[in-house]
C-alpha positions, 0 to 999 in steps of 0.5 A, spaced: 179 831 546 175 835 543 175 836 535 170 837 530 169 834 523 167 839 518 167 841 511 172 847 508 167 849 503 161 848 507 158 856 509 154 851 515 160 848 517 164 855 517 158 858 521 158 853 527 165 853 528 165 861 528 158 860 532 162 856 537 169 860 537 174 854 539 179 855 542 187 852 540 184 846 544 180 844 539 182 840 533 179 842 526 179 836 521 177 838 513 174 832 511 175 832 504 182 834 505 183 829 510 180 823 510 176 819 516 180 813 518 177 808 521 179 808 527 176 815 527 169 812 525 170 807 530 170 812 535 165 816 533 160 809 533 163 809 539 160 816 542 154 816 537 151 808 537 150 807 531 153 808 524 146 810 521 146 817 526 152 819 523 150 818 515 148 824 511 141 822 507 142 830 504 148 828 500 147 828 493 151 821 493 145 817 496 139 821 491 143 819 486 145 811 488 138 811 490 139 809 497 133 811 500 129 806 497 134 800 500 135 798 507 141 799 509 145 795 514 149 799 520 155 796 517 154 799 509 153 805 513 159 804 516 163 802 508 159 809 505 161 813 510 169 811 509 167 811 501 165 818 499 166 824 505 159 826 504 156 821 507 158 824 513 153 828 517 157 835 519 159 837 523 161 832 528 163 836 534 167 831 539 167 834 546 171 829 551 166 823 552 160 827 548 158 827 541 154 832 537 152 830 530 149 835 525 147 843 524 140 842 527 141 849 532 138 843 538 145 840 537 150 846 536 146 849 543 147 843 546 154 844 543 156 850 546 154 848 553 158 842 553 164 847 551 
């Protein structure tokens, strides 16, 4: 399988996605539009090994809630995530069994050469 996780509106996101030029094969999931279901976090966990990689700590929901001055459980990261999209690190690229988490240019590289 390979899917990427992504926001429509994000210019990060649109750049990457161009960046990596993917094929019909992959499949494009716009999660504001389409929420993540909990199967797909779940397998996302699965991949990544923690619920805490796939948070955003940049979205303006954890600065306004105040987060960074909790200690949060896997399990609420896990609960925000499927709350509010923004919570989710983007993009989340799926290549097969490999997950790539982030815009940080190590991780879309490391994309590209699993492509």
């Amino acid at each position: 399988m390979k899917k990427i996780y992504h926001l429509s509106t994000c210019d990060t996101c649109k750049r990457i996605i161009t960046e990596l030029a993917p094929s019909s094969e992959f499949t494009l999931q716009d999660i504001k539009s389409e929420s993540i279901t909990l199967d797909q976090i779940e397998e996302m966990h699965a991949l990544s090994g923690s619920y805490e990689a796939l948070f955003s700590k940049r979205a303006r929901l954890y600065k306004e809630r105040d987060l960074k001055n909790k200690s949060l459980s896997e399990k609420e990261y896990k609960a925000l995530i499927l709350e509010h999209y923004t919570f989710l690190k983007r993009p989340v690229i799926i290549v097969e069994n490999q997950i790539f988490i982030g815009n940080a240019k190590k991780t879309v590289e490391a994309a590209k050469s699993a492509i």
